[in-house]
N, C-alpha and C positions, 0 to 999 in steps of 0.2 A: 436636420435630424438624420439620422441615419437609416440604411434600410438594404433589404439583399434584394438583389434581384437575379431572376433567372432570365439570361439573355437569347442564348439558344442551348439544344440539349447539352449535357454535361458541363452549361461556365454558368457558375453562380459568380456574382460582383458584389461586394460591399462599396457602396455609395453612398455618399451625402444628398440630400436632396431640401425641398423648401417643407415645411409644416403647414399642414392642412389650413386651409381660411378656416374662421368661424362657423363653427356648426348652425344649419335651419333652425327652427321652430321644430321640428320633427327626427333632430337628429343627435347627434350626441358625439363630441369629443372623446377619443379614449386613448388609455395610452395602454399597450399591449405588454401584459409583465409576465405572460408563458405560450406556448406556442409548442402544437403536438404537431409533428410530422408523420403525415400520412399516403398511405400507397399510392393515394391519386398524388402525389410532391414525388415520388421517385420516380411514377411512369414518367410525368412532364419532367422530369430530370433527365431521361432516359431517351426522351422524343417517341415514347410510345404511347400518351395521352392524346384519347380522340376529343374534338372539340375545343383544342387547347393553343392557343395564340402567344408566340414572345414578342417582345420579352415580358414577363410577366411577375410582378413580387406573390411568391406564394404565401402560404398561412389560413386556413381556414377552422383551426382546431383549436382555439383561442383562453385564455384568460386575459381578462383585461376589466382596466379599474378608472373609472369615470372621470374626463379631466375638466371638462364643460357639460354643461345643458342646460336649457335655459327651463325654468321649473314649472312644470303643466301638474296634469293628475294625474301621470304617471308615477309620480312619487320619486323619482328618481333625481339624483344629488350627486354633486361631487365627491368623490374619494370612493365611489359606490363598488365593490366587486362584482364584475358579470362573465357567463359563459357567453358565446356569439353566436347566434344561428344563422350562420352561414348561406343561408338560401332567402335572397332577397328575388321576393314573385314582384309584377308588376300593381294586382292588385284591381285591375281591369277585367282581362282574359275570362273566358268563359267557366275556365276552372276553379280562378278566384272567389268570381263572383258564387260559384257554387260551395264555397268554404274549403278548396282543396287548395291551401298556397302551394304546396309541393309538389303541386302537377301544373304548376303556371306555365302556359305555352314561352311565356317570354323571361323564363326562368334563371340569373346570374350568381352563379354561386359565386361569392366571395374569398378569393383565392387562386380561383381557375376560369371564372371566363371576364374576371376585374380586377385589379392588383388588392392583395389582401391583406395582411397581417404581420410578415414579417421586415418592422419596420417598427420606431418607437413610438407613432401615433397616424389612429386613424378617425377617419367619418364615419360612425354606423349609425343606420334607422335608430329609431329609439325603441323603437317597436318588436326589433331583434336584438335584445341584450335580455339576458333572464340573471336577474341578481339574485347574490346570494351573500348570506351574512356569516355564514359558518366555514365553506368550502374554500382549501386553500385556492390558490392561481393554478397551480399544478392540476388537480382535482379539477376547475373549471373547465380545465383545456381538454376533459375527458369525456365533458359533457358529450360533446357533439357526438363523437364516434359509439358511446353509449346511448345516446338516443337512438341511432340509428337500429340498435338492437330491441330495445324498448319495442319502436315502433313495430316491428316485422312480429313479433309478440305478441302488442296488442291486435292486430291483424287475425293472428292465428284464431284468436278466442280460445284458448290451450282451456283442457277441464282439468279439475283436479285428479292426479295422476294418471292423466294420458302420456301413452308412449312417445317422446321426440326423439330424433336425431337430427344431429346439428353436425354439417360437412363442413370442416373448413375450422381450426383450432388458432385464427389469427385475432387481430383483436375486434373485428364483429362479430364472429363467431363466439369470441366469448362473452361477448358481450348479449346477444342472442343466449348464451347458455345459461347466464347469471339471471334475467329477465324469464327467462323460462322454469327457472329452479321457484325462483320467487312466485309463479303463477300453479306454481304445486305439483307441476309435469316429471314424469322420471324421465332425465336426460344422456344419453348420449352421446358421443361426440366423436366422428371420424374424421382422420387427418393422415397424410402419407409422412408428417414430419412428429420422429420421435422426440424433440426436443418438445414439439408444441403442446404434445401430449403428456408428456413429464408435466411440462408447466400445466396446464389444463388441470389433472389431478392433482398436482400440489393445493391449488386453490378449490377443488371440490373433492374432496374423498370418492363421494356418493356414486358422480358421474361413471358411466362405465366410458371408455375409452377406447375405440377400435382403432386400431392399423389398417390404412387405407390402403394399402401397396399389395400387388398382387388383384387377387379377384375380392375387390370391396362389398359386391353382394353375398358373397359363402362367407365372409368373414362376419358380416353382419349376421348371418342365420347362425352361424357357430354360437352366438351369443344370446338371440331371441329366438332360435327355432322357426317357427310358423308364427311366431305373435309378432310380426314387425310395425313398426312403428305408424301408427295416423297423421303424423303430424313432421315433415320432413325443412329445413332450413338450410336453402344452399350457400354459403358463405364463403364461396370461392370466388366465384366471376369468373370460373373454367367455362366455358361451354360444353366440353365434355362429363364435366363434372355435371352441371344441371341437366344433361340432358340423363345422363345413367341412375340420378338422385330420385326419375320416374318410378324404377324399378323396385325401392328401396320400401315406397310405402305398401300396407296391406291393399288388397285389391277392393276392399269395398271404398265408402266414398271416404275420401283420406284429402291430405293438404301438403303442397307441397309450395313451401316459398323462398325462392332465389332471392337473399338480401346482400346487394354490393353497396357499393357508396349510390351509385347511378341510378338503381333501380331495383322494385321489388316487385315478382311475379308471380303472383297466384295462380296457379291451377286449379281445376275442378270450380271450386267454390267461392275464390280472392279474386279480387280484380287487379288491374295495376294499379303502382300509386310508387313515388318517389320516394327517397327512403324516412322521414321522419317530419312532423308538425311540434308545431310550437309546443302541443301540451305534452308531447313527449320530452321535450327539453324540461318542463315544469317538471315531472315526473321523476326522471333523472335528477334532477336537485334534490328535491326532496327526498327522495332517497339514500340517504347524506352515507349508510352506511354502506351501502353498493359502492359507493367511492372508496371508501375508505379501505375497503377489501380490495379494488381491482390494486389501488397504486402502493408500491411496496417499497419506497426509498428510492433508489436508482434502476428496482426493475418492475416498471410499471405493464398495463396491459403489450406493452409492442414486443413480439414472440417473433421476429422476421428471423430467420436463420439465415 
């Protein structure tokens, strides 16, 4: 079969390679029919990804449709379409056992610390495939990076029409925006790139929309005055940026969560926790029209300028 791999920074290789053995009792044949590339694939492109070993076949943003499994109560069959959650935990580890897979100490994202998806067929758990009967391939591969917003959301406990802002107009930040709009919150959304922000308001009217360039805190009172926001989502993975995104919420007790691919950090009142669980993936599906809105022909959530 065929498959890309990334050998060292900047050489990708198109390769032939052998097809997977026969899937376990636990696991499932798939054969990958879309594949989202994401910032963590450019940094390991780049050799700026920490924790990242070559050569390595990337892919963790997946649609993919069921080619084997051998038939349990899972329900799941050949021809089946699934999104892929990428975060295979051990299942042991103390975090596990306490029902946090996302905080597994012995943690292997599929893609970046194990060869992943771009390639015509893989092994996955059966346990990490969330099907769906309605959602194109395209649309699955959107799951993942959309959970990851989901998640930081359900986190927040947002009330209905609380003030958010959302740093960072790339595609978990909108993804964080679209999941916040849905939770009933007035949203938002600072970014130093005018293109992101064009795009950002093309797909929400509603949102207000700051320019982060310059002094991003007088920019933001230019627009709330003294009522600044309780509920703050950093979606850059700046350091600078998280750390200035302190300043941003009201001074009583307020929330402030850093959501990258890596990690999501709570202040005041959140704890840590990895960016997204299973039932965020379920949520995300089901949400069939969140999808349907983010992917728009040939310009889907990805805003990189």
């Amino acid at each position: 079969m065929k498959a890309i791999i990334l050998d060292k920074p900047e050489r990708l290789r198109l390769l032939q390679m052998e097809e997977p053995q026969a899937s376990g009792p636990d696991e499932a044949l798939v054969r990958v029919r879309q594949v989202g590339v994401c910032g963590t694939d450019f940094h390991a492109f780049r050799g700026e990804q920490p924790f990242f070993t070559y050569p390595r076949i990337l892919g963790h943003e997946l649609g993919v449709e069921i080619a084997a499994v051998e038939p349990q109560e899972h329900g799941l069959t050949a021809g089946v379409h699934c999104a892929v959650e990428p975060y295979f935990n051990c299942g042991y580890c103390p975090a596990c056992r306490r029902g946090k897979p996302n905080c597994c100490v012995n943690l292997k994202v599929f893609g970046v610390h194990s060869d992943g998806g771009m390639r015509e067929l893989a092994i996955v758990p059966v346990s990490k495939l969330h099907p769906s009967r309605t959602l194109s391939f395209e649309q699955l591969a959107l799951v993942e990076p959309l959970s990851i917003g989901a998640h930081a959301v359900s986190r927040a406990q947002l009330a209905d029409g609380e003030n958010v802002l959302v740093v960072g107009a790339g595609p978990i930040g909108l993804a964080v925006t679209q999941f916040a709009l849905l939770a009933g919150a007035k949203v938002m959304v600072m970014d130093i790139s005018e293109r992101r922000l064009a795009f950002c308001q093309q797909l929400w009217p509603q949102v207000v929309c700051i320019d982060g360039r310059g002094d991003p805190l007088a920019a933001l009172q230019h627009v709330v005055a003294d009522d600044l926001p309780t509920a703050v989502f950093d979606a850059t993975g700046n350091p600078q940026s998280m750390m200035s995104a302190f300043t941003y919420v009201v001074s009583t007790i307020s929330r402030f969560v850093e959501q990258t691919w890596t990690s999501a950090v709570r202040a005041a009142l959140i704890q840590s926790s990895f960016p997204s669980v299973p039932a965020t993936f379920q949520e995300v599906i089901g949400t069939g029209h969140v999808l349907e809105r983010m992917w728009s022909g040939t310009s889907p959530l990805w805003t990189s300028s």
